[in-house]
mmCIF file of the N, C-alpha and C atoms, coordinates in Angstrom:
data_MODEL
# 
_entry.id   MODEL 
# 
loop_
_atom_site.group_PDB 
_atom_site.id 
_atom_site.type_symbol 
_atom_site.label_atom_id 
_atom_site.label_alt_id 
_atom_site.label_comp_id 
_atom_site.label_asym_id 
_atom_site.label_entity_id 
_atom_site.label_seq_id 
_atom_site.pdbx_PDB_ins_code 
_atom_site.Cartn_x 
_atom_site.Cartn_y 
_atom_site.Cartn_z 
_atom_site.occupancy 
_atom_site.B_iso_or_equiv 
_atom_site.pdbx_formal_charge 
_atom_site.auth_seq_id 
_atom_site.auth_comp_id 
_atom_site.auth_asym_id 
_atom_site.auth_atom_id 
_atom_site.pdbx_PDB_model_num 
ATOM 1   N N  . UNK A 1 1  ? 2.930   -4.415  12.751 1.00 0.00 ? 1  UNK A N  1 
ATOM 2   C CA . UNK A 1 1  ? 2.044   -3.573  13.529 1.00 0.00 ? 1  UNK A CA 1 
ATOM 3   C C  . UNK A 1 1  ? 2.724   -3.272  14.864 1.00 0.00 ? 1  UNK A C  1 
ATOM 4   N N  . UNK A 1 2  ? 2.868   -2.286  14.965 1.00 0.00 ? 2  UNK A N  1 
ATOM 5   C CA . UNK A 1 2  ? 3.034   -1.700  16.837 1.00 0.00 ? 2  UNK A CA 1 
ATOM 6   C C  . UNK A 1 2  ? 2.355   -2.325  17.478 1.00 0.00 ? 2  UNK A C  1 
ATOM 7   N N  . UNK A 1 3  ? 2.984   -2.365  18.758 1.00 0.00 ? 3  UNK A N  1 
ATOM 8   C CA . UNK A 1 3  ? 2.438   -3.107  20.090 1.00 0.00 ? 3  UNK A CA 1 
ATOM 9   C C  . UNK A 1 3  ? 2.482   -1.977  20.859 1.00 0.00 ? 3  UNK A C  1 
ATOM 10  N N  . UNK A 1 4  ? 2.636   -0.833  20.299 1.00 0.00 ? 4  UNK A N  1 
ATOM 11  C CA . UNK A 1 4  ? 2.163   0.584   21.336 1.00 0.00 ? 4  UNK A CA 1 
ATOM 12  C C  . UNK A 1 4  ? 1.636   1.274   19.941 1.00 0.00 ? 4  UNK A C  1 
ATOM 13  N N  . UNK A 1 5  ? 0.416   2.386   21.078 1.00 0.00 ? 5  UNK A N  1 
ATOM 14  C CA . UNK A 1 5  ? 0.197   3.422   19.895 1.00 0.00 ? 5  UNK A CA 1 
ATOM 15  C C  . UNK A 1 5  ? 0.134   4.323   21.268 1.00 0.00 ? 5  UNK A C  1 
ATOM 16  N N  . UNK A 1 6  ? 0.170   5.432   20.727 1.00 0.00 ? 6  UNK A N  1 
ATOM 17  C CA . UNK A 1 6  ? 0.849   6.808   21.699 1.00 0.00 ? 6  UNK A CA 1 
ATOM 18  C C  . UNK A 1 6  ? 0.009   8.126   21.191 1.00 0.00 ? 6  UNK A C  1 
ATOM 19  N N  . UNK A 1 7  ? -0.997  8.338   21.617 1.00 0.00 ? 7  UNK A N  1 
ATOM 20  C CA . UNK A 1 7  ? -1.815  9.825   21.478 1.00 0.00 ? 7  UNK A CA 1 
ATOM 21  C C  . UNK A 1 7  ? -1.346  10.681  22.314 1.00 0.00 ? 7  UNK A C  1 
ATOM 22  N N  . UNK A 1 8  ? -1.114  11.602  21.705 1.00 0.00 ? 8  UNK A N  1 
ATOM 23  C CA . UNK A 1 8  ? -0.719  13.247  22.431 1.00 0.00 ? 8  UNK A CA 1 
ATOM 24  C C  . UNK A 1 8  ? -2.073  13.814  21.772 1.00 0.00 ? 8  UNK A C  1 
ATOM 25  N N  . UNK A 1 9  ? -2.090  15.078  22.836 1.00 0.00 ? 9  UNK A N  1 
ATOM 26  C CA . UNK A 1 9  ? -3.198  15.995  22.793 1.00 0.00 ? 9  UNK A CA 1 
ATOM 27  C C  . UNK A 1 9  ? -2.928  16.769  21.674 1.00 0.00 ? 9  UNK A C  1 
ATOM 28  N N  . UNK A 1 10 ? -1.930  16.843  20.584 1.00 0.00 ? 10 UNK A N  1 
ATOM 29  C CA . UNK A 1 10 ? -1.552  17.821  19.526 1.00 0.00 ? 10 UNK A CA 1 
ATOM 30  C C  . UNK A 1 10 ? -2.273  16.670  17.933 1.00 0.00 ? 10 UNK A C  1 
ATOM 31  N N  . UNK A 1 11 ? -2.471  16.014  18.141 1.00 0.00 ? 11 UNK A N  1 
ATOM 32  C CA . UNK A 1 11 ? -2.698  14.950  17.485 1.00 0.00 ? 11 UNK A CA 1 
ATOM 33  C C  . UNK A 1 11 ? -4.611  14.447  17.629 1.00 0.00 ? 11 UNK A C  1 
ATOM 34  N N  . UNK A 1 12 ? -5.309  14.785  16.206 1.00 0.00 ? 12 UNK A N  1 
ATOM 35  C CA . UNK A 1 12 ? -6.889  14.240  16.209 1.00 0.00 ? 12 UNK A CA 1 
ATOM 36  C C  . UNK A 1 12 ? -7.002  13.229  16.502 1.00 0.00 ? 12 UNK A C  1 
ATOM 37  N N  . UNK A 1 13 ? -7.923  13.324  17.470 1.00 0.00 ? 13 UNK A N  1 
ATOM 38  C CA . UNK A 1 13 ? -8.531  11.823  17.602 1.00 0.00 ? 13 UNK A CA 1 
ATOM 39  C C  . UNK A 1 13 ? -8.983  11.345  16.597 1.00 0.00 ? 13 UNK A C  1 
ATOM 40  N N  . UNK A 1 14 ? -9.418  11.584  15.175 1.00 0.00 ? 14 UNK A N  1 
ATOM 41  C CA . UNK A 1 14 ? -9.804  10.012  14.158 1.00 0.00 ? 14 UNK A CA 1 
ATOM 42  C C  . UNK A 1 14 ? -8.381  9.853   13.662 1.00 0.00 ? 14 UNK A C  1 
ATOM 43  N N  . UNK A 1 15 ? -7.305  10.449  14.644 1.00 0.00 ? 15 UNK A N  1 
ATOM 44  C CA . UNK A 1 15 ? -5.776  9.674   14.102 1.00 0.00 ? 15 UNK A CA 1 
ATOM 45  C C  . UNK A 1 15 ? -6.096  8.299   15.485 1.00 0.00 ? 15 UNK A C  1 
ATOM 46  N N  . UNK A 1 16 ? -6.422  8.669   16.304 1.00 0.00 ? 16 UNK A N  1 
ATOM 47  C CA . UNK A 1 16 ? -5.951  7.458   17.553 1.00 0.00 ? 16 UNK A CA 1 
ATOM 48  C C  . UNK A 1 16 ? -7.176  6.328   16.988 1.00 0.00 ? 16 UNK A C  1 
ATOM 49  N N  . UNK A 1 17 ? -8.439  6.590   16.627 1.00 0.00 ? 17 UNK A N  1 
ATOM 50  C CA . UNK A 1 17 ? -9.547  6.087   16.226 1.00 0.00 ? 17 UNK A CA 1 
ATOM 51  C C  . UNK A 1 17 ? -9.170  4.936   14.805 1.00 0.00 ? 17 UNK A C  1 
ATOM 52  N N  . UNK A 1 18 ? -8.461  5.671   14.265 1.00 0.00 ? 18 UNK A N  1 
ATOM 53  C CA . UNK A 1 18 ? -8.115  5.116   13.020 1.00 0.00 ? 18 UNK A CA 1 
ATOM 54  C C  . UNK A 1 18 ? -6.694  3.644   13.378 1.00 0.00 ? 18 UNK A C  1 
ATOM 55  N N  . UNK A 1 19 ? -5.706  4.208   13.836 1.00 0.00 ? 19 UNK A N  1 
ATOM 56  C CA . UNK A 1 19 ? -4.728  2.619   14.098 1.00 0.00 ? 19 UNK A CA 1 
ATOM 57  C C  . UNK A 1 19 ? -5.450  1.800   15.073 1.00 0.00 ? 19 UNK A C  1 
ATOM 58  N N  . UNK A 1 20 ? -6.623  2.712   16.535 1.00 0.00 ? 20 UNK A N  1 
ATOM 59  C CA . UNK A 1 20 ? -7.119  1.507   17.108 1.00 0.00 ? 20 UNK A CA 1 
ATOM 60  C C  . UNK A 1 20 ? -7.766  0.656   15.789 1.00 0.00 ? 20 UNK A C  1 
ATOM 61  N N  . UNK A 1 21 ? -8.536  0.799   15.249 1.00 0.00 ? 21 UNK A N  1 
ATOM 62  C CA . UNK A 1 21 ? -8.997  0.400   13.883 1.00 0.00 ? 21 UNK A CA 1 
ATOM 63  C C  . UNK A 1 21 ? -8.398  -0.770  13.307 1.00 0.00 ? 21 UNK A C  1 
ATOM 64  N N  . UNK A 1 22 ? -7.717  -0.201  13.037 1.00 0.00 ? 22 UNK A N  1 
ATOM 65  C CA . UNK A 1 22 ? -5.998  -0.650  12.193 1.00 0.00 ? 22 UNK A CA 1 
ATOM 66  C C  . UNK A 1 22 ? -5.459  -1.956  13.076 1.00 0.00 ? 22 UNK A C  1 
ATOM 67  N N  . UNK A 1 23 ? -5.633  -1.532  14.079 1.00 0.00 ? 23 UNK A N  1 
ATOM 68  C CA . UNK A 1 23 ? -5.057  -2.865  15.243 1.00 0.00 ? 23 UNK A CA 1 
ATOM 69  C C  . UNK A 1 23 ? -5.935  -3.868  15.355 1.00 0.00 ? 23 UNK A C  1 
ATOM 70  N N  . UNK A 1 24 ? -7.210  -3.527  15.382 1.00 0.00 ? 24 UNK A N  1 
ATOM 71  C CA . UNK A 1 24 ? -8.214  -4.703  15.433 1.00 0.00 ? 24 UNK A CA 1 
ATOM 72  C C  . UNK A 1 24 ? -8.434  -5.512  14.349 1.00 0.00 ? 24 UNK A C  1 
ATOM 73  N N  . UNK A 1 25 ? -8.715  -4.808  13.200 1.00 0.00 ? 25 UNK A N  1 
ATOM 74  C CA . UNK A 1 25 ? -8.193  -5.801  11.717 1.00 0.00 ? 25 UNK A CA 1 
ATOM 75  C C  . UNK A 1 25 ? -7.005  -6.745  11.533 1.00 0.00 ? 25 UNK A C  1 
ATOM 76  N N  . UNK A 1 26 ? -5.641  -6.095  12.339 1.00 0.00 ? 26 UNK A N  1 
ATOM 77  C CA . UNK A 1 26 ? -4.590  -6.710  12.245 1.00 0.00 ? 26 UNK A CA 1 
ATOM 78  C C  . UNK A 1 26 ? -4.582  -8.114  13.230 1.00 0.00 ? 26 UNK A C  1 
ATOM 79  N N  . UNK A 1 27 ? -5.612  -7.702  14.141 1.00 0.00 ? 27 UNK A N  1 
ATOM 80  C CA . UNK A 1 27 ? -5.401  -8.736  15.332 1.00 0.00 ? 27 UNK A CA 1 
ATOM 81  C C  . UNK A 1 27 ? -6.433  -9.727  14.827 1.00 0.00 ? 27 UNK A C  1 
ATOM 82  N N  . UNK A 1 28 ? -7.113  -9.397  13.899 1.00 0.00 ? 28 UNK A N  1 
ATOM 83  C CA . UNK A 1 28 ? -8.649  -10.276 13.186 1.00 0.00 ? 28 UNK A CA 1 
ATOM 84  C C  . UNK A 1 28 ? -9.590  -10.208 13.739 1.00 0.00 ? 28 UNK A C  1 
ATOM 85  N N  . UNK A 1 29 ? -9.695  -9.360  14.965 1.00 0.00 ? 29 UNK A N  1 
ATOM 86  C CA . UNK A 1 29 ? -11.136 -9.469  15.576 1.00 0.00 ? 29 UNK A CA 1 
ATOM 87  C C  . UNK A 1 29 ? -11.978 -8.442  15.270 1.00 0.00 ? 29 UNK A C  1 
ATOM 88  N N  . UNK A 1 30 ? -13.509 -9.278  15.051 1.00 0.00 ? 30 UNK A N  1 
ATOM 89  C CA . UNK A 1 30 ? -14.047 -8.645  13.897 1.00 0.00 ? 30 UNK A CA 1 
ATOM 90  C C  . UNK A 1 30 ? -15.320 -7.649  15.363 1.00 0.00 ? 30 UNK A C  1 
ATOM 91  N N  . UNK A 1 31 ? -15.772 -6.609  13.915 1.00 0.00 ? 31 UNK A N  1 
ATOM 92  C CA . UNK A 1 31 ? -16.734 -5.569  15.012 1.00 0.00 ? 31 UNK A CA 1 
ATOM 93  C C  . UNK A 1 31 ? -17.461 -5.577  15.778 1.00 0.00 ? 31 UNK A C  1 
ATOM 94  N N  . UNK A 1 32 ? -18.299 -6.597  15.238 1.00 0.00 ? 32 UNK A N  1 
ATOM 95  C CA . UNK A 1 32 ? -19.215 -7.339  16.128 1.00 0.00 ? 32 UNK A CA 1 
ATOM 96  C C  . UNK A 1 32 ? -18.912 -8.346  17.402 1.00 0.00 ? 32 UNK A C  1 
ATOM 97  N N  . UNK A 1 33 ? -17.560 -8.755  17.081 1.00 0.00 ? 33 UNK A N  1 
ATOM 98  C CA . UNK A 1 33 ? -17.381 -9.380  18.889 1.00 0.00 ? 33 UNK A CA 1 
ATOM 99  C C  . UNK A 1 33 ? -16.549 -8.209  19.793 1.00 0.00 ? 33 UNK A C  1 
ATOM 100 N N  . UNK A 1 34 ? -15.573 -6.957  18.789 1.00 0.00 ? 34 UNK A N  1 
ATOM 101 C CA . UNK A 1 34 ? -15.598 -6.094  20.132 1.00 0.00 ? 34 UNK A CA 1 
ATOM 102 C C  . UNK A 1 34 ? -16.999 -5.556  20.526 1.00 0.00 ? 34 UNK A C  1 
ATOM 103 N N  . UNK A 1 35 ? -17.947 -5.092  19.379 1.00 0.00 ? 35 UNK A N  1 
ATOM 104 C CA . UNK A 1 35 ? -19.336 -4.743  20.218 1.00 0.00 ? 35 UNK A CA 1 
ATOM 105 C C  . UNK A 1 35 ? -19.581 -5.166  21.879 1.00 0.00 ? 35 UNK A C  1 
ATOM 106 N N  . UNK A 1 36 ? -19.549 -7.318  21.379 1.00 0.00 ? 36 UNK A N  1 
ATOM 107 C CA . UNK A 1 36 ? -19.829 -7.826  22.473 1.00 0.00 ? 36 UNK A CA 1 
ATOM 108 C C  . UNK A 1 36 ? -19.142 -7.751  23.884 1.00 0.00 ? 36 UNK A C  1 
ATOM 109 N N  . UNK A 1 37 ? -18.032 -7.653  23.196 1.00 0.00 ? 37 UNK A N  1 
ATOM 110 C CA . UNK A 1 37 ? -16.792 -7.498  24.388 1.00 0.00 ? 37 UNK A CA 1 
ATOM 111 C C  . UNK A 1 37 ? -17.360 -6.177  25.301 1.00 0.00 ? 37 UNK A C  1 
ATOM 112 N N  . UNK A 1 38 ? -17.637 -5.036  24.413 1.00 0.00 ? 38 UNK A N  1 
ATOM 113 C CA . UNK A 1 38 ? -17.490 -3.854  25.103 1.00 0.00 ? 38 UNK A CA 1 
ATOM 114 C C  . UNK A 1 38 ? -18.896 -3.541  25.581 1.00 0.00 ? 38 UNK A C  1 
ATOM 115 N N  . UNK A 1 39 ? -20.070 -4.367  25.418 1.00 0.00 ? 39 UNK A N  1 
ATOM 116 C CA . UNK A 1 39 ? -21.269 -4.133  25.937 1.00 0.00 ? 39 UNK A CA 1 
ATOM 117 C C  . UNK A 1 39 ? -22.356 -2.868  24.445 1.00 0.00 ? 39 UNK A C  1 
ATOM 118 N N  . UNK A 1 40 ? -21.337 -3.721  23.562 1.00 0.00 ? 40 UNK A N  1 
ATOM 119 C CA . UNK A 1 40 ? -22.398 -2.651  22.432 1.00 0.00 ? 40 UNK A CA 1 
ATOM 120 C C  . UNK A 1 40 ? -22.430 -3.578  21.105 1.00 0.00 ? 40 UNK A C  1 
ATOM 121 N N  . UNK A 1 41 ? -23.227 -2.846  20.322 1.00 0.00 ? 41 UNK A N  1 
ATOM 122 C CA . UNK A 1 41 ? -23.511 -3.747  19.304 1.00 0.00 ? 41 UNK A CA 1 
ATOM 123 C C  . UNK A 1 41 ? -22.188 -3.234  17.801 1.00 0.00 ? 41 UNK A C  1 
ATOM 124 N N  . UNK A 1 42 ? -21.980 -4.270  16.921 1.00 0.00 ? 42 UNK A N  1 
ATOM 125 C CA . UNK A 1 42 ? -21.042 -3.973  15.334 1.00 0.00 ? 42 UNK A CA 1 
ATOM 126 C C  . UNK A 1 42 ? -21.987 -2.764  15.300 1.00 0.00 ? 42 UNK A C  1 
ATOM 127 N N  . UNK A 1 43 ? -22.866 -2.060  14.902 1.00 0.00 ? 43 UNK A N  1 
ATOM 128 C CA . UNK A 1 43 ? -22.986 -0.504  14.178 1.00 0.00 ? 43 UNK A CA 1 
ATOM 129 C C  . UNK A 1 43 ? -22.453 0.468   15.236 1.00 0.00 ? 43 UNK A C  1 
ATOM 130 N N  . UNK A 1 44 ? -22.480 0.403   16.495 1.00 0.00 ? 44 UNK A N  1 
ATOM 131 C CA . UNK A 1 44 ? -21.789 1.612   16.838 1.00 0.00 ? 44 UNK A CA 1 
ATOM 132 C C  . UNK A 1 44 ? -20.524 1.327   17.207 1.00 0.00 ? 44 UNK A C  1 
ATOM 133 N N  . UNK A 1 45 ? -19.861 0.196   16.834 1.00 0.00 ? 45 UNK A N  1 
ATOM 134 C CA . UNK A 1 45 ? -18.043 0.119   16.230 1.00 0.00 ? 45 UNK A CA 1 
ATOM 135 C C  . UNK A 1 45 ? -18.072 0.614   15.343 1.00 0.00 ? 45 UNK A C  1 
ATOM 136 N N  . UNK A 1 46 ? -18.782 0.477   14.324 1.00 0.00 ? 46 UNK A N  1 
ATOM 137 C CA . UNK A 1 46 ? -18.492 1.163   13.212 1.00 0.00 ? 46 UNK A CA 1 
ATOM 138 C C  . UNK A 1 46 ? -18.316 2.983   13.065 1.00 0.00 ? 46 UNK A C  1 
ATOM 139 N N  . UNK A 1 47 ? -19.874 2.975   13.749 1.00 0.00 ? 47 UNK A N  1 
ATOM 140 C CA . UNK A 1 47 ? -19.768 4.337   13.762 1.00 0.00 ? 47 UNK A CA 1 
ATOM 141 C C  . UNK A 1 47 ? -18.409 5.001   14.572 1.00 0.00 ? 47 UNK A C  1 
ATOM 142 N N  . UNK A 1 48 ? -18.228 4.639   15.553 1.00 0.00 ? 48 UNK A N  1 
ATOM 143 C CA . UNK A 1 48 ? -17.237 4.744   15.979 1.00 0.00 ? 48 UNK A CA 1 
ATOM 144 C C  . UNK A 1 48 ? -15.855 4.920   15.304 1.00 0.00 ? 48 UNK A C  1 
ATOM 145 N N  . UNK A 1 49 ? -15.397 3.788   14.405 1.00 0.00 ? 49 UNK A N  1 
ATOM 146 C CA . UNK A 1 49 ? -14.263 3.312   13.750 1.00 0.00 ? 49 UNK A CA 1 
ATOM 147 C C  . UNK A 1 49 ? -14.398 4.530   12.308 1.00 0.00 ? 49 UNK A C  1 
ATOM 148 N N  . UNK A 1 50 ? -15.543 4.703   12.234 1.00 0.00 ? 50 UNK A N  1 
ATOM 149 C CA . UNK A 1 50 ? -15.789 5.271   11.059 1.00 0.00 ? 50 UNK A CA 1 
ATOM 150 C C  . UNK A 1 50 ? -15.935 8.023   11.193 1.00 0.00 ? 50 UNK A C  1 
ATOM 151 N N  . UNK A 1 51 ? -15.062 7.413   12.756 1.00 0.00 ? 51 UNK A N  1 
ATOM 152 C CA . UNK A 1 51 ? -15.521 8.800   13.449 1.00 0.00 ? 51 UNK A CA 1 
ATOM 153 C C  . UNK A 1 51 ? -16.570 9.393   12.781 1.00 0.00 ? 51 UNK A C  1 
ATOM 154 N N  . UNK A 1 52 ? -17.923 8.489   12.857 1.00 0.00 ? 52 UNK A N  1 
ATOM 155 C CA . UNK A 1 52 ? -19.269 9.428   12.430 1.00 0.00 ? 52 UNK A CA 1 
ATOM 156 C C  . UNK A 1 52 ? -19.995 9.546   14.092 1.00 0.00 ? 52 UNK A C  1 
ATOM 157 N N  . UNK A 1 53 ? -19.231 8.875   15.491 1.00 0.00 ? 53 UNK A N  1 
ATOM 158 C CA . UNK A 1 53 ? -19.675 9.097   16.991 1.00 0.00 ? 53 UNK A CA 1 
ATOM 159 C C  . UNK A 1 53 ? -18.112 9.006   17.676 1.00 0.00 ? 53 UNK A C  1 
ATOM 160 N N  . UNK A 1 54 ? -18.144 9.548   18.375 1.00 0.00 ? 54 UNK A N  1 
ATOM 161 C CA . UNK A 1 54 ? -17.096 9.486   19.367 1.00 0.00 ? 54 UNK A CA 1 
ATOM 162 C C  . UNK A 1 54 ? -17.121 9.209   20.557 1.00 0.00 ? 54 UNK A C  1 
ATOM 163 N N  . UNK A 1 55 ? -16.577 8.142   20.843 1.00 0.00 ? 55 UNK A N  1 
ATOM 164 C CA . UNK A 1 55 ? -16.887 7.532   21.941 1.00 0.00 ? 55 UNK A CA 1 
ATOM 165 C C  . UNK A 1 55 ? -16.584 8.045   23.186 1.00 0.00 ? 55 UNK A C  1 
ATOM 166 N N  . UNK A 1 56 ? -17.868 7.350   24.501 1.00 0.00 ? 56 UNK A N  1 
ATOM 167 C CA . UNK A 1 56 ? -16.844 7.702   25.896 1.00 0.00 ? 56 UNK A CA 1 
ATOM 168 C C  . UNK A 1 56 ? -15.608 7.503   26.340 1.00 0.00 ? 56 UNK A C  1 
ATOM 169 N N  . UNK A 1 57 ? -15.851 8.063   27.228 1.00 0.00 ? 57 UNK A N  1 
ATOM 170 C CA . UNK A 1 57 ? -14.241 7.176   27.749 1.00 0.00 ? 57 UNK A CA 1 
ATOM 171 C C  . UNK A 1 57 ? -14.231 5.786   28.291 1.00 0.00 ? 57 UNK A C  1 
ATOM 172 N N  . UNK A 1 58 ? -14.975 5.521   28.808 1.00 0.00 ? 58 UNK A N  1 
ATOM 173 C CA . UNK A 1 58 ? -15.353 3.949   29.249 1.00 0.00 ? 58 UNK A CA 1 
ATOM 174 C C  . UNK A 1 58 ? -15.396 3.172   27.712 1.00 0.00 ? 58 UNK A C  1 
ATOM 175 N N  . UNK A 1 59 ? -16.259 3.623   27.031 1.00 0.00 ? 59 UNK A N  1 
ATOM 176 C CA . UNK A 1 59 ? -16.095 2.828   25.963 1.00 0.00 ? 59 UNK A CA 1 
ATOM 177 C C  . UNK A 1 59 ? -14.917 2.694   25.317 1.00 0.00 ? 59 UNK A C  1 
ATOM 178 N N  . UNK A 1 60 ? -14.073 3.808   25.462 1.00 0.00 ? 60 UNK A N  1 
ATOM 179 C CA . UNK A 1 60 ? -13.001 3.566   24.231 1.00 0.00 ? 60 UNK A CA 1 
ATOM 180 C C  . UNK A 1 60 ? -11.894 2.655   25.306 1.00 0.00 ? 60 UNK A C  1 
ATOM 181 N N  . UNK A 1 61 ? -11.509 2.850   26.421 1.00 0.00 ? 61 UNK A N  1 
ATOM 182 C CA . UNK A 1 61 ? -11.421 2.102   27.532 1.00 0.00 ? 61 UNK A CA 1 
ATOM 183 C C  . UNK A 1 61 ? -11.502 0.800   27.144 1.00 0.00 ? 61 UNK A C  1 
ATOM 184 N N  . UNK A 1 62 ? -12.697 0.499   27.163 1.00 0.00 ? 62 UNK A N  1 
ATOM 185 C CA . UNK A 1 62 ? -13.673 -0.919  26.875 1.00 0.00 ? 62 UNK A CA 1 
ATOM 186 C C  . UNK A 1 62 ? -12.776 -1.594  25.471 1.00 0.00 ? 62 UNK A C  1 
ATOM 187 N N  . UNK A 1 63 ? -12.772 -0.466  24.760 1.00 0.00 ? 63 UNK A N  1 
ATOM 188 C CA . UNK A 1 63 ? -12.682 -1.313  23.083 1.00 0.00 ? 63 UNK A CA 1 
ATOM 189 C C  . UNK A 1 63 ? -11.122 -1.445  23.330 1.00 0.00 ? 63 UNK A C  1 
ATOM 190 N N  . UNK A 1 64 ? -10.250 -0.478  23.955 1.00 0.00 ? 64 UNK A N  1 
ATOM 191 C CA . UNK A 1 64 ? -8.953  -1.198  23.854 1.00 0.00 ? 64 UNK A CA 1 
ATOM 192 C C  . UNK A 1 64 ? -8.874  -2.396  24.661 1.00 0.00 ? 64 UNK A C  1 
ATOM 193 N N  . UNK A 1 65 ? -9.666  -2.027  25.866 1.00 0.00 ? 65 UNK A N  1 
ATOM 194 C CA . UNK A 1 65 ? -8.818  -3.802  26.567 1.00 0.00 ? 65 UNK A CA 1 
ATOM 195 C C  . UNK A 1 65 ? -9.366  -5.399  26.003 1.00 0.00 ? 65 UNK A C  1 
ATOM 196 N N  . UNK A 1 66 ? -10.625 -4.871  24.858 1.00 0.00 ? 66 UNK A N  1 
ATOM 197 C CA . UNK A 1 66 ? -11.414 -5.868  24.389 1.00 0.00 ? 66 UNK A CA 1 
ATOM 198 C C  . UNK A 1 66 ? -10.253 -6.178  23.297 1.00 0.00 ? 66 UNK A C  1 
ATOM 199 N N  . UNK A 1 67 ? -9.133  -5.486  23.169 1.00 0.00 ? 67 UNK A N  1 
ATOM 200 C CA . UNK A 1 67 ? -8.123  -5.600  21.750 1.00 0.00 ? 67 UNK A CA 1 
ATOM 201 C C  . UNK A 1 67 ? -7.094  -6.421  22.279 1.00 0.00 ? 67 UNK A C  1 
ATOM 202 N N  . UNK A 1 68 ? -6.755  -6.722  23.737 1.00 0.00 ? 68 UNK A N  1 
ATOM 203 C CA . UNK A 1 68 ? -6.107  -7.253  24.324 1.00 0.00 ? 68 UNK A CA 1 
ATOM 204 C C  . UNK A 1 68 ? -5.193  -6.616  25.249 1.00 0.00 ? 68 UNK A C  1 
ATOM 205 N N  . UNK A 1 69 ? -5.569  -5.260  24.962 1.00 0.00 ? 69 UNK A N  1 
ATOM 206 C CA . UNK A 1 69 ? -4.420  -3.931  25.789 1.00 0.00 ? 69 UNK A CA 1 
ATOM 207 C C  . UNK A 1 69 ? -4.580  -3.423  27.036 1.00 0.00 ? 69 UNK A C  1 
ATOM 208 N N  . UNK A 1 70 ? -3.638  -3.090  27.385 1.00 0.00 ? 70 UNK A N  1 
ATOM 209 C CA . UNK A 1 70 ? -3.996  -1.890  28.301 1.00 0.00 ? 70 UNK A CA 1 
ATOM 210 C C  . UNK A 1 70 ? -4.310  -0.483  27.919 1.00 0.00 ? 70 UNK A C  1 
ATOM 211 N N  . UNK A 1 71 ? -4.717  0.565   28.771 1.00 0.00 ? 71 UNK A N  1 
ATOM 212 C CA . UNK A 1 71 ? -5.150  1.753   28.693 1.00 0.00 ? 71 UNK A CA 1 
ATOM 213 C C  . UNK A 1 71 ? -4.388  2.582   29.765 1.00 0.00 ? 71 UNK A C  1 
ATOM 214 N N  . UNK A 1 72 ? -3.532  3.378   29.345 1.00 0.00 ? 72 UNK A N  1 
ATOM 215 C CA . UNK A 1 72 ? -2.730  4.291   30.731 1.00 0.00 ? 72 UNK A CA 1 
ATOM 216 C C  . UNK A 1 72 ? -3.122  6.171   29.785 1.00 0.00 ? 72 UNK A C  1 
ATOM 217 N N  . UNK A 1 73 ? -3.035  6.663   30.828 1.00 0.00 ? 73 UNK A N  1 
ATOM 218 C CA . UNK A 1 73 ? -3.258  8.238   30.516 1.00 0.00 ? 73 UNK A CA 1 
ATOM 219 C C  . UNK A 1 73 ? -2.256  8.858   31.541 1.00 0.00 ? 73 UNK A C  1 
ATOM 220 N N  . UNK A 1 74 ? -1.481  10.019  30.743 1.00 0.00 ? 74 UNK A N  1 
ATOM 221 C CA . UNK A 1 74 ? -0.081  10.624  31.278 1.00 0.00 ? 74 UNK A CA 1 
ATOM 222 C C  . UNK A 1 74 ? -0.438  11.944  31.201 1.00 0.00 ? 74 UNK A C  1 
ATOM 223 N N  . UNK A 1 75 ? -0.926  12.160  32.678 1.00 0.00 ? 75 UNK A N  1 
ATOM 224 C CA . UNK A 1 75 ? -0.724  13.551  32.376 1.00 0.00 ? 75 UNK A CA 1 
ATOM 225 C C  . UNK A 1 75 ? 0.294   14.818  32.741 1.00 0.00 ? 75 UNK A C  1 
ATOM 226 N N  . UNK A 1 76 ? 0.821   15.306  32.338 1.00 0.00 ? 76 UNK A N  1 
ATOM 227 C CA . UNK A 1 76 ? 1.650   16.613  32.844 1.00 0.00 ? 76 UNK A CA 1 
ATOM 228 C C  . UNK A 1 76 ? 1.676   18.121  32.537 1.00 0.00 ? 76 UNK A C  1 
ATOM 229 N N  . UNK A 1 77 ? 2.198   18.987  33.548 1.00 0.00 ? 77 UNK A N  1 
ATOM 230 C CA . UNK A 1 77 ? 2.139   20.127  33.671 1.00 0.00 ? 77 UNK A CA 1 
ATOM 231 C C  . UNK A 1 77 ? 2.653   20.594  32.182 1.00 0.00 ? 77 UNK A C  1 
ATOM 232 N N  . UNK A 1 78 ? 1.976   21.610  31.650 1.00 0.00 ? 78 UNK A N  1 
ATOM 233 C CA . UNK A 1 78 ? 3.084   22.451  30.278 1.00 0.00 ? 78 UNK A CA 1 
ATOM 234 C C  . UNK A 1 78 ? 3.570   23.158  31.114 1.00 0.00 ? 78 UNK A C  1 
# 
């Protein structure tokens, strides 16, 4: 498993939705304690994980550093 994942704006979010996903299974932590971590309950990880809601930004924020990560955003001029 990567220890980076890298979203560009050319690229869907249920691609970034899906390895965060992917990373949390790999790391074993299950939905219901990021819920807790992130101030929400296992069904709207799921929904989430399952892109049937899309999260804020605080939340998705929330669910990576609850994964053990950091969160950086790059932005630049085209």
């Amino acid at each position: 498993m990567k220890d980076t994942i890298v979203y560009t704006n050319d690229m869907p979010v249920d691609e970034l939705i899906n390895n965060l996903a992917a990373l949390r299974r790999f790391k074993g932590i299950k939905q219901k304690d990021v819920g807790v971590m992130v101030g929400s309950v296992k069904s709207n990880i799921s929904r989430m994980e399952h892109n049937i809601h899309s999260p804020s930004f605080k939340t998705l924020k929330a669910y990576i550093e609850a994964l053990g990560y950091d969160f950086e955003i790059v932005v630049w001029e085209r």
